[in-house]
N, C-alpha and C positions, 0 to 999 in steps of 0.2 A: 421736475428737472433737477440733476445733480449735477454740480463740477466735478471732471474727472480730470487726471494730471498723472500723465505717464513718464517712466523713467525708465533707466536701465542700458538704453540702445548703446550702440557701439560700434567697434569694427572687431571684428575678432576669422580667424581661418577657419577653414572650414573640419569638421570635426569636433572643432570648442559646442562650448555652451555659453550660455546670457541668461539671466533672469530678469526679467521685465514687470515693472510694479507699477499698477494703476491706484493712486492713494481719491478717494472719494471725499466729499468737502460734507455731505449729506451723512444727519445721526440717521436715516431712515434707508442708507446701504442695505442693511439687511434685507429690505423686501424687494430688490431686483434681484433680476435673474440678471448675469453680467455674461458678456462676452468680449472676445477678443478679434480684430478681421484687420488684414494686411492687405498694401497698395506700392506695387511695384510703378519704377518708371512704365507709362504709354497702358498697365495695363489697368484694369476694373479691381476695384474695391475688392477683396475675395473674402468669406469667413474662414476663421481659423480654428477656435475654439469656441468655448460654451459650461457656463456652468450655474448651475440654480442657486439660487434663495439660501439656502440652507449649504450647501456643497453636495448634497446626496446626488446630485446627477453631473453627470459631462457629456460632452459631446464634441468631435475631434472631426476634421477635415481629414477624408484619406490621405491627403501628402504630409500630413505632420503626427497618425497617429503613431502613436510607438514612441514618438524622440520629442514631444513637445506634451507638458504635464498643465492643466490650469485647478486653478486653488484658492482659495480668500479667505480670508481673516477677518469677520464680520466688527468683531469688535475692535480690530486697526483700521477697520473701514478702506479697507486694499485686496484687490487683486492683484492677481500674480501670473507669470507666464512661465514655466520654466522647459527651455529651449535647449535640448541636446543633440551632439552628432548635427549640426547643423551644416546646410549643402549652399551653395552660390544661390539656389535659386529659391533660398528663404529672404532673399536680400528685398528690400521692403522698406517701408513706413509703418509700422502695427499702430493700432487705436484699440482703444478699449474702449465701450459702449454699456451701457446700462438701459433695460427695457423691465417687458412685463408678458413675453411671449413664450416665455419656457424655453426650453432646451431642444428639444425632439426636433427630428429632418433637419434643415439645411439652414437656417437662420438668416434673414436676409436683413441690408443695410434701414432700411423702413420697421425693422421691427422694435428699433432703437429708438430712443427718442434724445438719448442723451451720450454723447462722444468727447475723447478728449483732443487733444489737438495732436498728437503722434508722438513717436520716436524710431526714430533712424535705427535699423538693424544694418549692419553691412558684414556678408561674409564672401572672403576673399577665397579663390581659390587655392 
């Protein structure tokens, strides 16, 4: 298990950008594979991003590839999210999770064993 502690969120219109940082409590960061999944009012948990151990791989949700980039910093022991050209309907709660299931397909909430407790994205029309 790792503490994870997310930052960044905000309010900003739509078209801005946000960078969003998941700082890890754990010297042993390096060997997850970390990702990132957002939770709108009423609806399910979704995945958003995805990136391995090392950074050599990612993996992106169709509705954010292109405008949303993930990255880490092994030895600041932080992920990262960075969020551009953002639209109303990235408005959410994001988490960042830490596992051991790789990157590849679609990444689901149980692949995780470790989450942090969120931060508010709000983009306004």
């Amino acid at each position: 298990q790792v503490q994870l502690v997310e930052s960044g969120g905000g309010l900003v219109q739509a078209g801005g950008s946000l960078r969003l940082s998941c700082a890890a409590s754990a010297w042993t960061f390096g060997g997850y594979d970390m990702a990132w999944f957002r939770q709108a009012p009423g609806k399910e948990r979704e995945f958003v991003s995805a990136i391995s151990q090392k950074g050599g791989s990612t993996n992106y949700a169709d509705s954010v590839k292109g405008r949303f980039t993930i990255s880490r910093d092994n030895a600041k022991r932080t992920l990262y999210l960075q969020m551009n050209s953002l639209k109303p309907e990235d408005t959410a709660v994001y988490y960042c999770a830490a596992g051991n299931r790789g990157v590849a397909g679609t990444p689901a909430q149980t692949d995780f064993g470790s989450w942090g407790q969120g931060t508010q994205v709000t983009v306004s029309a």
